[in-house]
N, C-alpha and C positions, 0 to 999 in steps of 0.2 A: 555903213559899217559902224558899229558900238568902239567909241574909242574910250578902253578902260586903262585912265594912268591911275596905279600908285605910286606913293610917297612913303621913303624909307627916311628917315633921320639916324645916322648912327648904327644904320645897318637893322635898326628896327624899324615896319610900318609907322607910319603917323598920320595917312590917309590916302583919301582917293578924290577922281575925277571920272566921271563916268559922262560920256556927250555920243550923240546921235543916235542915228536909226540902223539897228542889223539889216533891214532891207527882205527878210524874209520871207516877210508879208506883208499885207496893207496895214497902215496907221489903225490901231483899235482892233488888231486880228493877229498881231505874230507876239508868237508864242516864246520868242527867244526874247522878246523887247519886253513882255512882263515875266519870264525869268528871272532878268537882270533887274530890273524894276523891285521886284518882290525881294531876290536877294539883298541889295540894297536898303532898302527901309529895313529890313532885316536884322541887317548889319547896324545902322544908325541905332534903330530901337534899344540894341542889346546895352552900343555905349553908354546910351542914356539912362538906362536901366542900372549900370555897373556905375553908374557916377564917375562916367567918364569927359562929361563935359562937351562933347562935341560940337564942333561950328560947324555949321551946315547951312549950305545954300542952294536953292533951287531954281532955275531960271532957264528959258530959251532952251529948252529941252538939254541941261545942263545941270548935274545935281556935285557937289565938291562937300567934301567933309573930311576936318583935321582938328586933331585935337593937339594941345599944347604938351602933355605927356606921353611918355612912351612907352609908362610900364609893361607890364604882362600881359597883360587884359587887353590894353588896346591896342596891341600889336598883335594878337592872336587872331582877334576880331578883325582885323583886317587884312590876316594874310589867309584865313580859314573864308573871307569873301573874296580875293583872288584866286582859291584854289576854287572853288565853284564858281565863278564864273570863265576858270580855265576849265571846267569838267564842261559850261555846257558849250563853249568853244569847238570841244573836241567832237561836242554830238553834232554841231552847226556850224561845220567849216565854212570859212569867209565871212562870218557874220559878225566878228567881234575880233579886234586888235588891244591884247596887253602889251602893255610897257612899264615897268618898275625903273621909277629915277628917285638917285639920292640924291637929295635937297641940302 
């Protein structure tokens, strides 16, 4: 299962943590694990784009990205990637666990 946390500061996002495998399908074949993948870069690219600064790590099949601000922008940005990947959640039940913690 895709364990997607976000990070709220002050009731606004300020990031995520996205780690494992939906289980789907095989490794290189499911279609929800590049979903969530695609969404994700997605979502980074835009911060980057909007000179939103974001730290981001990727590792151990574990990708984390938080930005020190909490404007507008990047609190849209990451609650408009929580709401898709609770859309494809809904299409692929049991393949993906959100949890939203304020930090």
């Amino acid at each position: 299962m895709i364990q997607a946390k976000f990070y709220k500061k002050n009731g606004k996002f300020s990031g995520f943590r996205i780690s494992g495998h939906s289980g789907y399908a095989d490794v290189g074949e499911d279609i929800v694990c590049a979903s969530v993948s695609s969404a994700v870069q997605f979502a980074v690219n835009l911060l980057s784009d909007f000179g939103c600064n974001p730290d981001v790590s990727s590792e151990n099949n574990i990708v984390e990205c938080k930005v020190k601000r909490t404007e507008f922008a990047e609190s849209k940005i990451f609650k408009q990637l929580e709401l898709h990947i609770e859309s494809i959640s809904e299409e692929f039940p049991d393949t993906i666990k959100i949890t939203v913690l304020e930090v």
